[in-house]
N, C-alpha and C positions, 0 to 999 in steps of 0.2 A: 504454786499459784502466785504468791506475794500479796501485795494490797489492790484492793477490786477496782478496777481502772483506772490502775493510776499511767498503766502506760498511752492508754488514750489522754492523758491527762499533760506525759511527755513527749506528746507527736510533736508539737511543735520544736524542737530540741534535739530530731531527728537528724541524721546526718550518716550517709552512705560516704563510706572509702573503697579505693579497689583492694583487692588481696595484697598489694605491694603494699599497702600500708603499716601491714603488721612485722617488716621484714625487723629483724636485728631486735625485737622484740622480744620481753617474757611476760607470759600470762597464764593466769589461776582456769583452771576450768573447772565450772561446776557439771562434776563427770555425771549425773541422776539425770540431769536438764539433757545435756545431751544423747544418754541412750535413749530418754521419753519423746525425745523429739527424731530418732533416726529409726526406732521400732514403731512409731506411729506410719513410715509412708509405706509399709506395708504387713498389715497385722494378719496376715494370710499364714495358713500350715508351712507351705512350701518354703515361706522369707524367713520363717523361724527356722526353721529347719538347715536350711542355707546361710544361715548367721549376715542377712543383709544387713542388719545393724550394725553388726561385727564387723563388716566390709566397708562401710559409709564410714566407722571411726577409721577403720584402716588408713583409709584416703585422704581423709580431715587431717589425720594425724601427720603421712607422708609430703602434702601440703607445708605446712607449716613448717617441718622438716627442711622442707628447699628454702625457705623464707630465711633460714634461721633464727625462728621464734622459736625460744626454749618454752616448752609447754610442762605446767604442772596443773595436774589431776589433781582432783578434792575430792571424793564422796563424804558421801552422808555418814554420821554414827549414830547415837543415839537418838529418839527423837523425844524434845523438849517438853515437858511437865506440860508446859502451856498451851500448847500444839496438840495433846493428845484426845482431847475432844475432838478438834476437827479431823486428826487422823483418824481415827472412828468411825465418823461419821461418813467421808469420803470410802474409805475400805466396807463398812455397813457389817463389821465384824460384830454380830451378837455374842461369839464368847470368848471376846476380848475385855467385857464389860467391866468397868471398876469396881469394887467393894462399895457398897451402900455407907460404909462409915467415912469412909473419901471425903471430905468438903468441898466443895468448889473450888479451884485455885491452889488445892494441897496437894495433887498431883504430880508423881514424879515423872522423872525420865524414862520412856519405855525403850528394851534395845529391840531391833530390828531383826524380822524374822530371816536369816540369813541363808535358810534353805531352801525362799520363794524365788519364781521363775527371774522376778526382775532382778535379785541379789544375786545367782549365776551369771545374767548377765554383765554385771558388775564387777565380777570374779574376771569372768573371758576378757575383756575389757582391758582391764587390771595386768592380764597376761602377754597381751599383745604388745602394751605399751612399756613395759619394763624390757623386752627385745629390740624395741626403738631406742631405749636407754632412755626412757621418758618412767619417773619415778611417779607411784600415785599416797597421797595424801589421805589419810582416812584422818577425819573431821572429829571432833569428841561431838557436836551435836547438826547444828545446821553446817552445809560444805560452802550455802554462799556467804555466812557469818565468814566462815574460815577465807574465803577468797578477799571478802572485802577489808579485812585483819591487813591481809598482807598487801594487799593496795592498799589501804592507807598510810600502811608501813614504808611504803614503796619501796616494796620486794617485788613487787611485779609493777609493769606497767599499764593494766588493765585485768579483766575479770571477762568472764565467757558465762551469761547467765540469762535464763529466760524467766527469773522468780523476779519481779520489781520491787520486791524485799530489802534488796541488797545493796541500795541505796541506804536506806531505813539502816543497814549494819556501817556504813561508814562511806562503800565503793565512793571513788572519785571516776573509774572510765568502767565503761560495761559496754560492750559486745553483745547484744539480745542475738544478732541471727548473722550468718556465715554462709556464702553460698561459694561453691568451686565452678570447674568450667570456667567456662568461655566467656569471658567477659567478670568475673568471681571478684567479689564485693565481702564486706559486713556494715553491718549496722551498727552505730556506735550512738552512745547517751554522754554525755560530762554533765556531773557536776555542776562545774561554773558555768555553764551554759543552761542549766538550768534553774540558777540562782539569776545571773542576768535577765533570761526571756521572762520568767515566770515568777520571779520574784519567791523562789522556794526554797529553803534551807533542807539541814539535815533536819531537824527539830520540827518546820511545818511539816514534812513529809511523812512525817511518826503522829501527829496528828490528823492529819489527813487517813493514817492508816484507821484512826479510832474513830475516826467519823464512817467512814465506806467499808471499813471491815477488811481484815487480812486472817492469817492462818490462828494469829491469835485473839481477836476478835469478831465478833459478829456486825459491828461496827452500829450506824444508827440507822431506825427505820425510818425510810421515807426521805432522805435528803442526796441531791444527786451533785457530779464530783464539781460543777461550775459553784454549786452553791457551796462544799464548804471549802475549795480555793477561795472563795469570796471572803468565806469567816475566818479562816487558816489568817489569810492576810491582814483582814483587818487589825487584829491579834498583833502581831510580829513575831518575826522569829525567835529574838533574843528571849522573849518571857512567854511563849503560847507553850512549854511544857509546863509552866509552874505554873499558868493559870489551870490548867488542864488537871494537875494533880489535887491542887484548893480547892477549887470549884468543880470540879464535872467538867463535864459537855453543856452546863447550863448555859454559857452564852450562845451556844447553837439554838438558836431560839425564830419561830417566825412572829412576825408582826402580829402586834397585841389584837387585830380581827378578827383572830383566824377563831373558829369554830370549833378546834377541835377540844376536846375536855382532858384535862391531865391525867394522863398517869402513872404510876411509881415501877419503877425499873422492877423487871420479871425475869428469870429466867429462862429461855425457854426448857431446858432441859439439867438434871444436875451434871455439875463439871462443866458446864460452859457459862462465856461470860455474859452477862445479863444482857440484851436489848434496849440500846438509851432510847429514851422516847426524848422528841425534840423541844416540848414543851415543858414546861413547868423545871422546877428544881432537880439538880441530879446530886445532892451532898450524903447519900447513903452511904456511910462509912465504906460497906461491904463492896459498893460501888466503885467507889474513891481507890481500894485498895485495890481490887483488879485490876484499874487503870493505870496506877504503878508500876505494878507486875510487868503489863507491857509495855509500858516505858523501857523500865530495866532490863527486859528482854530485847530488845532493840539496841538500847544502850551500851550493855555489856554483855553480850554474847558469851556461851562458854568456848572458849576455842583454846588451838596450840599458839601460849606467845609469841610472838615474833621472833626475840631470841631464844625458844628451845633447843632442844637437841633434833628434835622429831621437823621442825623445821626447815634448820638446818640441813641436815639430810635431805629433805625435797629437793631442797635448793642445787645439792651438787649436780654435777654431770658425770652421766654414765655413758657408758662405751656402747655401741651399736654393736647386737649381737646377729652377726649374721646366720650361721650355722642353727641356731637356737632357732630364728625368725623363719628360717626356711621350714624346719620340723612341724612350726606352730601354724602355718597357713597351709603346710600339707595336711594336719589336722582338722582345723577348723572349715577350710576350702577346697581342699583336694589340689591344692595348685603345686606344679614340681616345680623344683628349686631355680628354674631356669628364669620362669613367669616373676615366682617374686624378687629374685633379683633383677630384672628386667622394670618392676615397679618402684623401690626401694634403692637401689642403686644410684639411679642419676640423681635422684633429690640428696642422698649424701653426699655427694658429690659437687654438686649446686650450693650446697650448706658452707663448704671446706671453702669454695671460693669466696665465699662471702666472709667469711668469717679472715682470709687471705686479704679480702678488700679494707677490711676494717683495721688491720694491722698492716697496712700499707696509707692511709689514712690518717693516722696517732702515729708512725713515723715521721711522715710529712709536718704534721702539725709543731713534733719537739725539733724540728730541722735537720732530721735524717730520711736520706734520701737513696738508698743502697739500691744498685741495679740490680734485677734479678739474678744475673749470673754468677755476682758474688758470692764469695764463700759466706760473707759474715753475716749474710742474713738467720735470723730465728727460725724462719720456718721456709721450706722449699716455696715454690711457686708449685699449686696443685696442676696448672695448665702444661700438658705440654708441648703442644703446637695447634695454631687454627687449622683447620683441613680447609673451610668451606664457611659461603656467608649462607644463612637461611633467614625465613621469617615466614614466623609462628604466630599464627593470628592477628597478622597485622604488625606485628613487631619486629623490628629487627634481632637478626640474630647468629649466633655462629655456633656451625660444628666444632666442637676441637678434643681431640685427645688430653685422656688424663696420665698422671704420674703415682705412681702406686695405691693403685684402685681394683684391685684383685676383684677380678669377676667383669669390671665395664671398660672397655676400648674406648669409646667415644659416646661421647650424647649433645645434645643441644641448648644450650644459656644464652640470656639475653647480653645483647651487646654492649649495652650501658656498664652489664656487672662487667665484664672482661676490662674494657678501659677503665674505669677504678681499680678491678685487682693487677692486671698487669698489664697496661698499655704500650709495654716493648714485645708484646706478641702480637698486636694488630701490626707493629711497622713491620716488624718480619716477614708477616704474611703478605701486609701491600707489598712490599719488595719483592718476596718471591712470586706476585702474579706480577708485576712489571715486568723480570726477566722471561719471564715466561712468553709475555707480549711477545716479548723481543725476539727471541729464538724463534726460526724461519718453522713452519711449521711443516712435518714432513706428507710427502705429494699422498694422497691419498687414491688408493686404487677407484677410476671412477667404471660404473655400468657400459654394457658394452652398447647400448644405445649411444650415451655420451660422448662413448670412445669415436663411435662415427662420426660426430658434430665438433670433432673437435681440429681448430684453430689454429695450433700450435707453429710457429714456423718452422722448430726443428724438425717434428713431426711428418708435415708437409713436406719437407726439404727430402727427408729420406725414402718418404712416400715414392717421391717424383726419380728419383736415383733406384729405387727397387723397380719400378714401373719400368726405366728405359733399359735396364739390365736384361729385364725379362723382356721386353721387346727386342734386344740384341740378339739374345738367345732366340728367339724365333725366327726372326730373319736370317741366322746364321744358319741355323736347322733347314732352312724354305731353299737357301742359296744352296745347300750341298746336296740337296733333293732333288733341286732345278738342274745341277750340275748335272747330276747322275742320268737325270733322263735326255739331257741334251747327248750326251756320251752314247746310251744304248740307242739314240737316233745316228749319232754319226756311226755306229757299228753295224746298224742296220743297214745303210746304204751301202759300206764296204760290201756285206754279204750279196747285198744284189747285184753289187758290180763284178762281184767274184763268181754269183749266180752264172755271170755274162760269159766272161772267162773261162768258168767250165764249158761251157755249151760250145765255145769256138775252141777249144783246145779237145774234144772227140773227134772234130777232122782235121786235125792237125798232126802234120805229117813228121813231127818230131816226137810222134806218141810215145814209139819204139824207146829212142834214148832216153826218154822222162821217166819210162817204168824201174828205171833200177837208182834213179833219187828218190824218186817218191817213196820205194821199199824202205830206202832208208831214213826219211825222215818222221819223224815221231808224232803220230796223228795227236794223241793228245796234249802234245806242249804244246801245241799251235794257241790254243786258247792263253799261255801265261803272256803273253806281249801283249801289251795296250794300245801300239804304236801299227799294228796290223795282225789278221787272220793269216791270211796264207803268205809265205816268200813269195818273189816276183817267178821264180825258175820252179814254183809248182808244180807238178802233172798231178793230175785228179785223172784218180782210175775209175772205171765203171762199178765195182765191187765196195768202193768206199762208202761211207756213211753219208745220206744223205744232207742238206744244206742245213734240215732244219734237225736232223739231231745233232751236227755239231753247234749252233745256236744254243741249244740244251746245256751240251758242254761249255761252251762260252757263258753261258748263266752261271756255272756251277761253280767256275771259275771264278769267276767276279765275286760270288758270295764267299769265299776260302780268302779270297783277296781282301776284300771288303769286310770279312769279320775280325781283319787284324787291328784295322782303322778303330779306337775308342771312338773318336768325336761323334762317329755316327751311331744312332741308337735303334734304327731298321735300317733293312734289308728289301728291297722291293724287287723282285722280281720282273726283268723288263722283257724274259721271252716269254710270260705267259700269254694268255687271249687278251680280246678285247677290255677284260673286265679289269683290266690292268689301273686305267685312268681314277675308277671308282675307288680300288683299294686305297690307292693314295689319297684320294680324299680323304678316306674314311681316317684313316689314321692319322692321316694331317690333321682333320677335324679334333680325332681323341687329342691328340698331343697339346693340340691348345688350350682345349680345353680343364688337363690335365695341370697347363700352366695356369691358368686363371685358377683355377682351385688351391693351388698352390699360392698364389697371391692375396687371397682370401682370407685364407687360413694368418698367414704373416699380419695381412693387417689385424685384422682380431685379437 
């Protein structure tokens, strides 16, 4: 809890930063504050059950990871002589009670029941965080005494704490509240800033505790926090603890009208500290010496010095344990190894660049200046090629491959980190999308709708050269058709003049000597000459084949003739009937349309 409104007390001294603020950063966490604050947003069966607590530090934790803010855990240890009233009282543990022979203020340290719900939690916690290679800190009594120790010390840059205590222990920077996502902020308090706005030391602030009351007081009845910042100041800071130890709280006093009647400081209950009333005198020894008590408890805190061993150790860095970290989330969350390094991965990753930025930076600064490519660099470049630009909420940002990162190919960091860590991988990249411009891009197959709409002159040009090609082709075809039946017309006339021929060679009186050529002329070669049917010195005997079966013949002929010719691809028949004319239509028609199909086909 801390001192009772004191942080309405530092609203004005408020002051939000985004998550980037914390980056290259190290800071104390008061680990009790944070699982009380991440198992409150859901105290449901199921979210215990689920360790949503356990998942919320998970994130916090992976967070800051990418930032590269070295985080150190603090819990709680024992709890303080002074304190155990009010822990009592808060828990309402009836047989936890003190001994009757106990005096008020003679109370020691109580340890902590370590087999309660919230100390397993503290335990899982604890377990998580040491596979992040994030070390935790166990407090000898309060963990934000222990935080503020080491920000005073400036071991850390800041403290992670929602007890406003921990000012009262030394803190100069506090962090009350932390939020991720989208747009992900904290809240931050200093110090000097509220020694400037508010005119408040460390020293009023431990007064102010004894007037409104903290975990080691009750504080005073009836005065509210404007009235005794009013008396805190009028005091000063330099001497309001050693008025406060001399005298009481007597000059918290109101104007001599007032009504109310004096009375002598009560206890309400044994083992806690008495009740100041605002009136009258408060020089009760027994009084006086309580108010000490919390002083000194404020003052000097019992914690691990600065320089310890147990310090120290916090302070090192530990190695990211992957393998371990995959075991422990399949445990606590059922997630396979794939998920959490999918979570965990790219913020170590993100971490190495930063950490790359920073020692590319303090080169800079002593006038070394080594390209990445060189040998003599310290440490590789973790990047090892941009793929792609992105932006991530508003931010710019780039894809790129990493360099010995077993388990991640590629993830996404903002662009600002890349030009600080290695700004000869952005020109690489502009360079190779320039050539890229450059190179003609190859024709891409377009829809056959488009294929019709298209422009092209060469296109066209060949169009137009297929088109007349296959217009040759039919006119060629049409001509040797024509031809053919102009022929079986001029043959047709020869027969009917030959028709004639026979008919006056029956009374012709040279019958006799014609019958012994005719024996021997060979009825059916007649048909193989193009050039005429019958010789001129003919005789047609009465027994011969009629006009129109050798016609037949002469067909038949023509076709044995005719199927020698390639170029032509029918046969038409010109001594059949009437129905002659239509054939060839028809076929003329298929053939065309045979070609058109054919032309269709090519354009497409």
């Amino acid at each position: 809890m801390g001192v009772k409104y004191l942080w309405d007390v530092l609203e004005p001294c408020k002051k939000t930063y985004p998550l980037d603020h914390l980056q290259n950063k190290r800071v104390c966490v008061d680990l009790s504050c944070w699982m009380v604050e991440l198992h409150k947003v859901n105290q449901s069966y199921c979210a215990t059950k689920e360790k949503v607590y356990l998942r919320g530090l998970f994130h916090r934790l992976r967070a800051l990871i990418a930032l590269n803010c070295n985080v150190i855990l603090v819990s709680d240890g024992s709890i303080p002589g002074i304190k155990v009233p009010t822990y009592r009282r808060r828990l309402k543990s009836r047989f936890e009670v003190a001994d009757n022979a106990v005096e008020p203020g003679k109370e020691t340290s109580l340890k902590r029941n370590m087999g309660s719900e919230f100390s397993c939690m503290i335990k899982q916690a604890k377990v998580i965080a040491s596979t992040l290679g994030i070390l935790c800190l166990d407090g000898v009594e309060e963990a934000e005494a222990q935080c503020a120790l080491l920000n005073s010390n400036s071991l850390c840059d800041a403290c992670f704490s929602s007890d406003s205590d921990i000012f009262l222990f030394g803190a100069k920077t506090v962090y009350r509240e932390i939020c991720l996502g989208d747009g992900g902020y904290v809240v931050c308090y200093e110090m000097e800033d509220i020694k400037k706005k508010l005119g408040l030391g460390r020293n009023s602030l431990i007064a102010l505790a004894l007037l409104l009351g903290s975990d080691y007081s009750q504080g005073v009845r009836g005065i509210c926090q404007e009235k005794a910042c009013e008396v805190v100041r009028s005091v000063g800071e330099n001497v309001i603890l050693e008025k406060v130890s001399s005298e009481g709280l007597s000059f918290a006093k109101k104007p001599k009208n007032s009504k109310k009647q004096v009375r002598p400081p009560v206890c309400s209950k044994k083992g806690t500290l008495p009740l100041v009333v605002i009136n009258g005198s408060n020089r009760d020894p027994e009084g006086l010496e309580q108010i000490k008590e919390v002083i000194d408890a404020f003052m000097n805190p019992k914690c691990h010095s600065a320089d310890s061993i147990t310090v120290s150790r916090a302070l090192a860095e530990f190695s990211f344990q992957r393998t371990k970290l995959q075991e422990i989330c399949h445990q606590f969350f059922e997630w396979p190894p794939e998920k959490t390094d999918e979570y965990i991965l790219p913020k170590i990753a993100e971490r190495n660049l930063r950490r790359f930025a920073i020692l590319q930076s303090r080169s800079v600064e002593v006038g070394v200046n080594l390209p990445l490519h060189k040998p003599q660099m310290p440490e590789k470049c973790p990047v090892s090629e941009i793929i792609k630009t992105r932006k991530v909420q508003g931010r710019e940002s780039f894809e790129v491959s990493w360099n010995d990162l077993e388990g991640l190919e590629t993830s996404i960091v903002p662009a600002d980190l890349v030009e600080r860590a290695c700004p000869e991988k952005i020109i690489e990249f502009k360079e190779r999308m320039e050539a890229k411009k450059k190179k003609p891009k190859p024709k891409q197959k377009q829809p056959k709708s488009k294929q019709k709409e298209t422009n092209s002159p060469t296109k066209s040009s060949s169009l137009i050269e297929l088109s007349l090609e296959l217009q040759n082709l039919v006119l060629d075809s049409t001509s040797v058709v024509t031809s053919t039946v102009e022929e079986a017309e001029q043959k047709k006339e020869q027969q009917n003049s030959k028709k004639h021929d026979y008919l006056c060679l029956i009374d012709s009186p040279a019958k006799e000597n014609s019958n012994n050529d005719w024996s021997t002329t060979d009825r059916f070669s007649v048909g193989l000459s193009s050039r005429s049917l019958y010789p001129e010195t003919e005789v047609i005997d009465l027994i011969s084949p009629c006009p129109e079966a050798r016609s037949r013949s002469v067909s038949r002929s023509y076709q044995e003739e005719k199927s020698q010719d390639h170029k032509l691809e029918t046969v038409i028949e010109l001594s059949d009937s009437e129905t002659d004319d239509e054939e060839h239509s028809r076929k003329a028609r298929e053939f065309r349309m045979f070609l058109e199909n054919i032309r269709k086909d090519i354009i497409l």
